[in-house]
Every structure is written in structure tokens, then in C-alpha cells.
C-alpha positions as CSV (number, residue, x, y, z in Angstrom):
1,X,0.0,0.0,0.0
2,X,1.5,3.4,-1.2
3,X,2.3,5.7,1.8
4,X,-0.2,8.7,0.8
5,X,-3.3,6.3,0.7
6,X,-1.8,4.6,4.3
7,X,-1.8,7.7,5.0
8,X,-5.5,9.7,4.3
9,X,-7.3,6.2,4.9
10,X,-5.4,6.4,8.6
11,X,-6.8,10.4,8.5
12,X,-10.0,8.6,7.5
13,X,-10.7,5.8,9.8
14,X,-9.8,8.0,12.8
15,X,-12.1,10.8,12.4
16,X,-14.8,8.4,10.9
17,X,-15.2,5.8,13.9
18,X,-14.7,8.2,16.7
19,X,-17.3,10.4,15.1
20,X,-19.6,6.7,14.3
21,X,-19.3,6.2,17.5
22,X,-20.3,9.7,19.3
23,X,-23.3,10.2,16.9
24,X,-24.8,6.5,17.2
25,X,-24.5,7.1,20.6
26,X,-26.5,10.1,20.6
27,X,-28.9,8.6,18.2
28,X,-28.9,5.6,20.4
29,X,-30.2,7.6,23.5
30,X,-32.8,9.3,21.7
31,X,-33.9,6.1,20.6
32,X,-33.9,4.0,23.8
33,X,-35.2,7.6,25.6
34,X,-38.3,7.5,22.5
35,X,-39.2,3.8,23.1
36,X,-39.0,4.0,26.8
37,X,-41.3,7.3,27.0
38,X,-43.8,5.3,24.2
39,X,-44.2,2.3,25.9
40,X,-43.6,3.0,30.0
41,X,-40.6,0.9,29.8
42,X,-38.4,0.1,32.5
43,X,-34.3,0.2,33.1
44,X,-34.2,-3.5,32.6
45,X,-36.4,-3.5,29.5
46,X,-34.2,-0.5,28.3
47,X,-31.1,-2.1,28.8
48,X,-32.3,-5.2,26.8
49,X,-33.5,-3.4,23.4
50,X,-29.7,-1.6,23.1
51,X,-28.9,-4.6,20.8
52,X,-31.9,-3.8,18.9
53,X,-32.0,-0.5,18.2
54,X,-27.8,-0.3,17.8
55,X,-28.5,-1.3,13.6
56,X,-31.5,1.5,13.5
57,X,-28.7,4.3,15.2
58,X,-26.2,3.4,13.0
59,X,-27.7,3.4,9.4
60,X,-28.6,6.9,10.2
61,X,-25.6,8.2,12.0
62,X,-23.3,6.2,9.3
63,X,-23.7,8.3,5.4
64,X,-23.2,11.3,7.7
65,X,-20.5,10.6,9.9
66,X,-18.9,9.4,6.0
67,X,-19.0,13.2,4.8
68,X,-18.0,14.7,7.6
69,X,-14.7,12.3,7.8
70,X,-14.3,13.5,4.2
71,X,-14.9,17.1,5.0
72,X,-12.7,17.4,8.2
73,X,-9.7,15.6,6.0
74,X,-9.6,16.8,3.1
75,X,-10.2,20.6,4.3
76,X,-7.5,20.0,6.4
77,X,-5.3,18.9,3.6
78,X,-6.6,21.6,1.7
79,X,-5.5,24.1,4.3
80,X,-2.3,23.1,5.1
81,X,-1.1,23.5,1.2
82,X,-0.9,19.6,1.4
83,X,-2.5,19.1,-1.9
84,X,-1.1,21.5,-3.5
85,X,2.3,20.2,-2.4
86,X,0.7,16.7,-4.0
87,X,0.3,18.9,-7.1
88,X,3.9,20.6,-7.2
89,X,5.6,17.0,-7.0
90,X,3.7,15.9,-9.7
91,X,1.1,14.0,-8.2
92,X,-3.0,14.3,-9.1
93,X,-5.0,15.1,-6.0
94,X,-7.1,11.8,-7.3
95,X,-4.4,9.8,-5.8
96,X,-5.6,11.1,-2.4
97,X,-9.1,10.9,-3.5
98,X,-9.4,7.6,-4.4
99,X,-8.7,5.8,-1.0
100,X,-11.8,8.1,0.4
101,X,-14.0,6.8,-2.6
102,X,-12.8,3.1,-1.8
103,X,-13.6,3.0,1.8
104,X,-16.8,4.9,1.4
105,X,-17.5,2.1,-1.5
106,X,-16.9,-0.3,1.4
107,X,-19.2,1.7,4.0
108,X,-22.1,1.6,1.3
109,X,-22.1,-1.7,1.4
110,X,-22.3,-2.3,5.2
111,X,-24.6,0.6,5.4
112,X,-26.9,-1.6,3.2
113,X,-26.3,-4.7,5.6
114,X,-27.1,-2.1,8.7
115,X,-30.5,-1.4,7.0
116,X,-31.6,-4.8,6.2
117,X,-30.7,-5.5,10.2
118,X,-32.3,-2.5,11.5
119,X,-35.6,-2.7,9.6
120,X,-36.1,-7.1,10.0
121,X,-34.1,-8.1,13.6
122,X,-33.9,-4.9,15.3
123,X,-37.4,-4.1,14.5
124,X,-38.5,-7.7,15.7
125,X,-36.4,-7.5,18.9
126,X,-37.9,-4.5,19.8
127,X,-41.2,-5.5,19.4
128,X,-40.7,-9.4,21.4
129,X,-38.7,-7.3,24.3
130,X,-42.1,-4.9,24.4
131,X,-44.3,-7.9,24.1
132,X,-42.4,-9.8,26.7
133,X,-42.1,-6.9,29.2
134,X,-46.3,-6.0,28.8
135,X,-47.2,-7.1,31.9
136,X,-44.3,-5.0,33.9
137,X,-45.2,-2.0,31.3
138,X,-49.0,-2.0,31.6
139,X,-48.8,-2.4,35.8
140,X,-46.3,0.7,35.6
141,X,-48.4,3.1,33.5
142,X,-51.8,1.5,36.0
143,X,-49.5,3.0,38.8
144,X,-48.6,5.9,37.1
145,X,-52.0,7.1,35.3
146,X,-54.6,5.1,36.4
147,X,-55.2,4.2,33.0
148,X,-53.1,2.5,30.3
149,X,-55.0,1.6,26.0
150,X,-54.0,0.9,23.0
151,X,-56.2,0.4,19.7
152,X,-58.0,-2.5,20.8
153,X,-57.4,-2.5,24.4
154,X,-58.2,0.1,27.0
155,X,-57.8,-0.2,31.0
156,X,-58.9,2.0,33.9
157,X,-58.1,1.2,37.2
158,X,-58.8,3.2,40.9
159,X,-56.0,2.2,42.1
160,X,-53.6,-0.6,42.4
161,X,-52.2,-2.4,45.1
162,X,-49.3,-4.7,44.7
163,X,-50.1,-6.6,41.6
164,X,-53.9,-6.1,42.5
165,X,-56.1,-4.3,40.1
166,X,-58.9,-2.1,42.1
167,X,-61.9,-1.6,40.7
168,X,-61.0,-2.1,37.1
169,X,-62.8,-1.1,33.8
170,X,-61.2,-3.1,31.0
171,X,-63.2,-2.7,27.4
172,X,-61.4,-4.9,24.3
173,X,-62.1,-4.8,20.9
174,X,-61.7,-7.6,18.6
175,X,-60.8,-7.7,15.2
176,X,-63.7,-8.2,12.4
177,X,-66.2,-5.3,13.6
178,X,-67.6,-7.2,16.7
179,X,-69.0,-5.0,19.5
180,X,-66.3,-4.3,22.3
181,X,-66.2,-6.3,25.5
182,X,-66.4,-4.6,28.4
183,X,-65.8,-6.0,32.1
184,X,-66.1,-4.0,35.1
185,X,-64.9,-5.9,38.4
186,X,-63.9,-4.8,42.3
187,X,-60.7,-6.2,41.7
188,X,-58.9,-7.7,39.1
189,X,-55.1,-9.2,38.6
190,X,-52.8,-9.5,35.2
191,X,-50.4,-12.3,33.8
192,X,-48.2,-12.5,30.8
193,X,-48.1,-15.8,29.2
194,X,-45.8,-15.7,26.0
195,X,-46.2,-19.4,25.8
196,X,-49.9,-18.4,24.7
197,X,-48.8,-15.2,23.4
198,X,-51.4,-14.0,25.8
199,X,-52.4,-11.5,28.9
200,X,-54.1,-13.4,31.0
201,X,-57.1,-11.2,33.3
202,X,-58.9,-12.8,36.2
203,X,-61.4,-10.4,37.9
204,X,-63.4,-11.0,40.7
205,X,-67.4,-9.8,41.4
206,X,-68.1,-7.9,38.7
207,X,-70.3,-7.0,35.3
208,X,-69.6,-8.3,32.1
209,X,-71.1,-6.1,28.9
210,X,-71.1,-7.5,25.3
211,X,-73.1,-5.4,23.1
212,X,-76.6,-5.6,24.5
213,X,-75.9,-8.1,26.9
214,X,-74.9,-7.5,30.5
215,X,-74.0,-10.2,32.7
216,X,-72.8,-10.5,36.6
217,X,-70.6,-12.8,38.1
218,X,-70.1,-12.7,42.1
219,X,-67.2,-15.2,41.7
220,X,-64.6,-15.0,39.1
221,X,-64.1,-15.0,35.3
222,X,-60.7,-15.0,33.6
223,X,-60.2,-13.7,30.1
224,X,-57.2,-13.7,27.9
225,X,-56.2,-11.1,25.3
226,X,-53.5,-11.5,23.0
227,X,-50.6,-9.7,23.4
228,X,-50.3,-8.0,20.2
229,X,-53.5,-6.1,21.1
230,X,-52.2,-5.1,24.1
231,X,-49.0,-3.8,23.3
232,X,-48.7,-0.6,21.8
233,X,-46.0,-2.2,18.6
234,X,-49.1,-3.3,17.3
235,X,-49.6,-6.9,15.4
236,X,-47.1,-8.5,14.3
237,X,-47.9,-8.2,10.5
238,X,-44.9,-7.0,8.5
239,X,-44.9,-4.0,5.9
240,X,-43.2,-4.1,3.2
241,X,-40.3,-1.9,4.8
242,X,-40.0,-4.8,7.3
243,X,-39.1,-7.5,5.2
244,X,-35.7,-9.1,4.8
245,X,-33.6,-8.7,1.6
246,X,-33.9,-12.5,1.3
247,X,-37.5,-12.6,1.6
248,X,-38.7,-10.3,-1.4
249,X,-38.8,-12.7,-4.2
250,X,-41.1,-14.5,-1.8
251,X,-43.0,-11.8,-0.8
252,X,-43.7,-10.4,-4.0
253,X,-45.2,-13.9,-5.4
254,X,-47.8,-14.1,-2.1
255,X,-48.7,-10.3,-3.1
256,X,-49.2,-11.2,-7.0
257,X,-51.3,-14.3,-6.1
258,X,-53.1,-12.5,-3.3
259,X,-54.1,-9.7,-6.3
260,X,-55.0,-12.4,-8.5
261,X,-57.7,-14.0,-5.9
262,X,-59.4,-10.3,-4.6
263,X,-59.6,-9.7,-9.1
264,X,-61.2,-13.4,-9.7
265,X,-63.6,-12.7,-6.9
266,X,-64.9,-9.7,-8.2
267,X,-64.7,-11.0,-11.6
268,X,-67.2,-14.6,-10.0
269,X,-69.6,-12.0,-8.1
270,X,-70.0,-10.0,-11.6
271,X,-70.5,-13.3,-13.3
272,X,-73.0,-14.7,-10.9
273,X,-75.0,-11.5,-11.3
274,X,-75.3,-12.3,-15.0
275,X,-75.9,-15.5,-14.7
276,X,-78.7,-15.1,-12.2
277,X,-80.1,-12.1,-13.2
278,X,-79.0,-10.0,-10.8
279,X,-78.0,-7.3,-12.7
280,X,-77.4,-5.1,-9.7
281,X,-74.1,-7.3,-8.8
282,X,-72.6,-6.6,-12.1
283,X,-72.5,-2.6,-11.2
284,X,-69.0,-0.7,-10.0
285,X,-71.8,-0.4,-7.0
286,X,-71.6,-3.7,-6.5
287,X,-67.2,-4.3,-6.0
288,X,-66.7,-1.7,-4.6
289,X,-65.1,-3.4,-1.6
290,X,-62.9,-5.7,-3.9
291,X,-61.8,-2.5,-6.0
292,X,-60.9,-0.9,-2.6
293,X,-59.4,-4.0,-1.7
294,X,-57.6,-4.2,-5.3
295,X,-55.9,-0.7,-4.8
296,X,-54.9,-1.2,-1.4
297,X,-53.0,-4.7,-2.8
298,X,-51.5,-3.1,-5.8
299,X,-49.7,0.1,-4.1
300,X,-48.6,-3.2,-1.2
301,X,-46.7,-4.8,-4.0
302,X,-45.6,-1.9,-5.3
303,X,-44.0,-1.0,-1.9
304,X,-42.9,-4.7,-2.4
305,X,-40.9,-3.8,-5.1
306,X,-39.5,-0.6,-5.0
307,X,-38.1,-1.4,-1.1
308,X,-35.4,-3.2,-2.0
309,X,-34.5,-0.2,-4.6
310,X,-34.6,2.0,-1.9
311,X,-32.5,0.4,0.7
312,X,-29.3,0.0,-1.6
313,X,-29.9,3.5,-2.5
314,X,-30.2,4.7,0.7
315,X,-27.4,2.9,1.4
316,X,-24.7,4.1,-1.4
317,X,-25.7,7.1,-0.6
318,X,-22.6,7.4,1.3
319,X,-20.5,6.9,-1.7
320,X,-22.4,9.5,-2.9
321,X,-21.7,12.3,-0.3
322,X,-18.0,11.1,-0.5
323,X,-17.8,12.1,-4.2
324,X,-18.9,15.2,-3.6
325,X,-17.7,16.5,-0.2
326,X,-13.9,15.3,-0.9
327,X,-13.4,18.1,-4.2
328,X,-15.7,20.5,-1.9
329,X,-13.6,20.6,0.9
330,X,-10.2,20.7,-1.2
331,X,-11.6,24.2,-2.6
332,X,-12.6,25.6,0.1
333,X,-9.2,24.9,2.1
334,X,-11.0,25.6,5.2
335,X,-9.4,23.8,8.1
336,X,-12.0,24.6,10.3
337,X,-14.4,20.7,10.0
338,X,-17.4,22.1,11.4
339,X,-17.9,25.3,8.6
340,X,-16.2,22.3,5.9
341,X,-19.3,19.8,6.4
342,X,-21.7,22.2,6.8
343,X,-21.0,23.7,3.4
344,X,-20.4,20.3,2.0
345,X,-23.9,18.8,4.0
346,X,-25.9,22.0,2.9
347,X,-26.4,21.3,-1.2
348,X,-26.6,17.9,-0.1
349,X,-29.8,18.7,1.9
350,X,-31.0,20.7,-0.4
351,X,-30.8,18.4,-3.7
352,X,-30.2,14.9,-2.4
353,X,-33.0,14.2,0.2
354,X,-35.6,16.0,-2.0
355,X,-35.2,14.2,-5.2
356,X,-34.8,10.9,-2.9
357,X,-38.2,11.2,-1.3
358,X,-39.5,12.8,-4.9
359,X,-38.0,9.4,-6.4
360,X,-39.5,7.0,-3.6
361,X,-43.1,8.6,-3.5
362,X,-43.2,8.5,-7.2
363,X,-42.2,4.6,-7.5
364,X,-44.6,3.6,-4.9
365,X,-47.4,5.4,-6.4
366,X,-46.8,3.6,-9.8
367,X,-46.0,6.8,-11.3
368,X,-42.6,6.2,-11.8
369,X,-40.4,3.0,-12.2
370,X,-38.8,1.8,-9.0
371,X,-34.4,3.2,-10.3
372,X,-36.3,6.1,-10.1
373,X,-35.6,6.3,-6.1
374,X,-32.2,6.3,-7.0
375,X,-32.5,10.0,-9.0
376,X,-31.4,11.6,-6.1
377,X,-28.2,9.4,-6.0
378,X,-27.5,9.8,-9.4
379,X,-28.0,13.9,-9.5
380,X,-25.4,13.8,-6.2
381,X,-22.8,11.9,-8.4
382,X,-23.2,13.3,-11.6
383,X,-21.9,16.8,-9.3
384,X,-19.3,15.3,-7.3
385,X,-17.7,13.8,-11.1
386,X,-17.5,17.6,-12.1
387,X,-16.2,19.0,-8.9
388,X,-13.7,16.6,-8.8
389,X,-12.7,17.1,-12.6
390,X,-12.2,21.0,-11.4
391,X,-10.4,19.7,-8.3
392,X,-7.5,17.7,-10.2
393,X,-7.6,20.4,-12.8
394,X,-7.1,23.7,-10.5
């Protein structure tokens, strides 16, 4: 290895992993501190999703942390006449360029690793260390508010006393549009079983109200409620942004076939109106639910396709800031790094995040093909080739 690209990767790596480090830190905290205020967590629960949310800290902190590395070196090399000593010996400031665009190469391609892990096992951890810890969470907001609900599940207590539940109110409501359940009891006691994936409730003399129906019980009743209702991460149902790199092929066939069966039942239920006579069930009237039904599947598998686009993109786009903050930062020759990344971050904010969200809402709306989220990529490197053809030429 020659000793000027020893030499700026060294530069590099330093400023790069001790600023990595600071900034997922930081991130890290507001992401524990987010989680922790969302969900009434605990210092034990908190401790245990660090693994977890370490991937989601670090694809963010990681294309940034790349520029300014970039910016602090090479404005520093800049400033202290360094290239231009590179220049008077006969050397192209490429040479010192070139180790910066190799490593950041190399940091694209963990950064698209980091956002597979953050979106699929960090995402899942989270959500199983919630699910685990519901019982410990919901007691602690009960002591805290008097109260704890999420979307299907909602609790009000008077008090609580140990791991006793005084004069409860708990209303739940099921999927599929059936009326809420709603139990009122004197007293009332919670268990997490994740065997059963379930929280189980045991009240004592109390009222039990389903719909029209209203029923006492002077003894006790126990009902169970799965956990996914009852924590606030929701079901465990995946999005689209959830899914593993692996598992898109796969993905995308269930989301075709699943289109395929919602079109061929509104296709039978206009048939059978024709064949019957009904000619009321071959109106637009008539599948309405299935055309709803149809749009809601088609912009799913379009999500399906375009997210793998967009992590690699997001991904590279570290690459990306490299190519352009390196010649930025020679110009300027402005050894101060804080003024060197601003000014290198600023047209980055200004042209690379807006055409990357313009590129991503576009491809999952169908309105434009799914390379399209890489526009904001491609506008970034199409500048950083002409700064750094001014660069080796000034």
C-alpha cells in the first residue's frame, strides 16, 4: 500500500469511527429515551433493546458521519497546502481521492447490511422485548396514570395495590367489527403468558357487557387477550419496509397471487350476477369493496418492489456524499471541520434528500419506475464527477 493512501485512509478511519461512535451514541439515546417514553418501559427493558435499536442508530448516523470524515480531511489537507504540495511533486489530488471513494465504496455496502438488520431483527427484537415486558409495562403506567390503551385495548383502574387491580374497567375490541367487550370488576389481577402469546385477566365480582348483553358474576371469570392487542408495537404483521432482503422474491409472489384472488372474486360475483339475473351485482356499486381491496394490494406490491430499490440507494448514498464532499472541501481549504461539512452537507440537503423522497413517493405510487428512487443518488454523483474534474484540474 503506497504511503499517501496509508496515510489519508489512517486520517480517514480515525475521524470516521470516533465520530460513528459519538453520533450513534447520541442517536442511540434518543432512541432507547423515544421507546422508553412510548411504551412505560423500565431500566431493565431498556437495557435489553440496546442490541436492537444499535442497527437502527447506525444506518442513520453512518452516510453522515462518512461526509464529515471527508470534509474534516480533506479541508484540512486543503489548508495546510498539502494538496497543493501533491500537485507541485507531480502527483493528481485523485491519488488522495481515491482511497476516500474506496472506503466509502466499502461503507455503502455495510450501510446496506445495517438497513436490512435494522428494519427485520432490530425491529422484531424490539417489538418481542415490548411484548415480553407487557405485563411489567402496563402495571407501571396503572401506577402511574390510572389508565393505560392501546387500539384495541383500554384499562382503567382506581387504584392498584401490589399486583392487585382495584376496581377495574377493562373494554377490548376484537378484530372483524364485533361489539367491544367490556368488564367491570372490584378487583382484578394480570399475567403475561408468552407461551400463549397472551395476557391473561382474572377479575373477581363484577359485570360483564357485550353489546346488548350485561352479565354478573359474584365469583370469578378469567379472560385472555393476546398480546399484540395489548402492546402498543401493534400486530405483528410486516410491511413491506419490514421485510428481509432475502424474503422479497417471496414476498412479492404471495402479493401477486393475493391480487389475483381479490380480481377473480370480483370478476365470480360479476358473473353470478349475469348469470342469475341480478343485474345489480354486475355494477361498479356492486365491487366496490374488492376495487378498494384491489388498490390497497396493488400500491402493497408496489411498496414490495420498490423497497429493496430503496435500501441499496439509501445505502450508497454514502458513496455519494463522499464524491462530492472530498473536491468541496479541497476548494474551500478551510481547516475549520465544522464550517467544511456544513458547506459540504448544505447542497446535499438541499438536492439529495428531495429528489430521494420525490423518487420513492413517485415509485410507490406507480407513477414512476422503482431506479427512479435512485434520482437523487445519481444527481449527487453526476456533481461530485464535475467538482472533482475542477479539483485535479485547479
Amino acid at each position: 500500500m503506497k504511503i499517501l493512501t496509508r496515510y489519508v485512509l489512517t486520517e480517514l478511519l480515525q475521524v470516521f469511527l470516533v465520530t460513528l461512535t459519538a453520533l450513534t451514541l447520541f442517536m442511540l439515546i434518543i432512541g432507547l429515551v423515544k421507546e422508553a417514553q412510548q411504551q412505560g418501559l423500565g431500566l431493565l427493558q431498556i437495557v435489553m433493546l440496546v442490541p436492537y435499536v444499535l442497527p437502527e442508530a447506525m444506518r442513520f448516523a453512518v452516510p453522515g458521519t462518512m461526509l464529515f470524515a471527508v470534509a474534516s480531511v480533506f479541508g484540512r489537507l486543503s489548508a495546510n497546502n498539502e494538496i497543493t504540495a501533491l500537485k507541485a511533486a507531480g502527483v493528481t489530488p485523485m491519488a488522495a481521492i481515491w482511497p476516500a471513494v474506496g472506503l466509502a465504496l466499502v461503507v455503502s455496502f455495510v450501510s446496506v447490511w445495517l438497513n436490512d438488520v435494522a428494519v427485520t431483527w432490530g425491529r422484531d427484537g424490539v417489538r418481542r422485548v415490548v411484548v415480553e415486558s407487557v405485563e411489567q409495562i402496563i402495571y407501571g403506567r396503572l401506577r402511574q396514570q390510572r389508565s393505560y390503551s392501546t387500539s384495541q385495548l383500554s384499562i382503567n383502574v382506581k387504584g392498584v395495590d401490589g399486583r392487585k387491580l382495584i376496581r377495574p374497567t377493562l373494554s377490548f375490541q376484537s378484530g372483524g367489527g364485533d361489539k367491544p367487550a367490556t368488564v367491570s370488576a372490584s378487583e382484578a389481577e394480570l399475567q403475561a403468558d408468552p407461551a400463549k402469546n397472551a395476557l391473561i385477566v382474572t377479575f373477581r365480582d363484577g359485570t360483564l357487557h357485550m353489546g346488548d348483553v350485561k352479565a354478573s358474576f359474584p365469583d370469578t371469570i378469567v379472560r385472555e387477550v393476546p398480546l399484540d392487542a395489548v402492546s402498543r408495537k401493534g400486530a405483528t404483521s410486516r410491511s413491506p419496509s419490514e421485510i428481509a432482503m432475502a424474503d422479497f422474491a417471496a414476498a412479492r409472489v404471495a402479493q401477486t397471487e393475493k391480487i389475483r384472488q381479490v380480481e377473480q372474486m370480483a370478476a365470480g360475483k360479476a358473473a353470478m350476477g349475469m348469470l342469475t339475473g341480478r343485474l345489480e351485482w354486475t355494477t361498479p356499486w356492486a365491487t366496490e369493496h374488492e376495487r378498494q381491496q384491489l388498490k390497497h394490494e396493488r400500491r402493497t406490491l408496489a411498496r414490495i418492489v420498490v423497497e429493496p430499490w430503496r435500501r441499496w440507494a439509501n445505502g450508497f448514498s454514502a458513496l455519494c456524499f463522499v464524491l462530492v464532499g472530498a473536491p468541496m472541501a479541497i476548494r474551500m481549504r478551510n481547516a475549520d471541520f465544522l464550517t467544511s461539512f456544513f458547506l459540504c452537507f448544505l447542497p446535499i440537503l438541499l438536492v439529495y434528500y428531495p429528489a430521494f423522497m420525490l423518487g420513492v413517493d413517485g415509485a410507490k405510487d406507480g407513477r414512476l419506475p422503482p431506479v427512479a428512487v435512485w434520482m437523487g443518488n445519481l444527481l449527487i454523483a453526476i456533481w461530485g464527477w464535475w467538482l472533482l474534474r475542477r479539483a485535479v484540474k485547479c
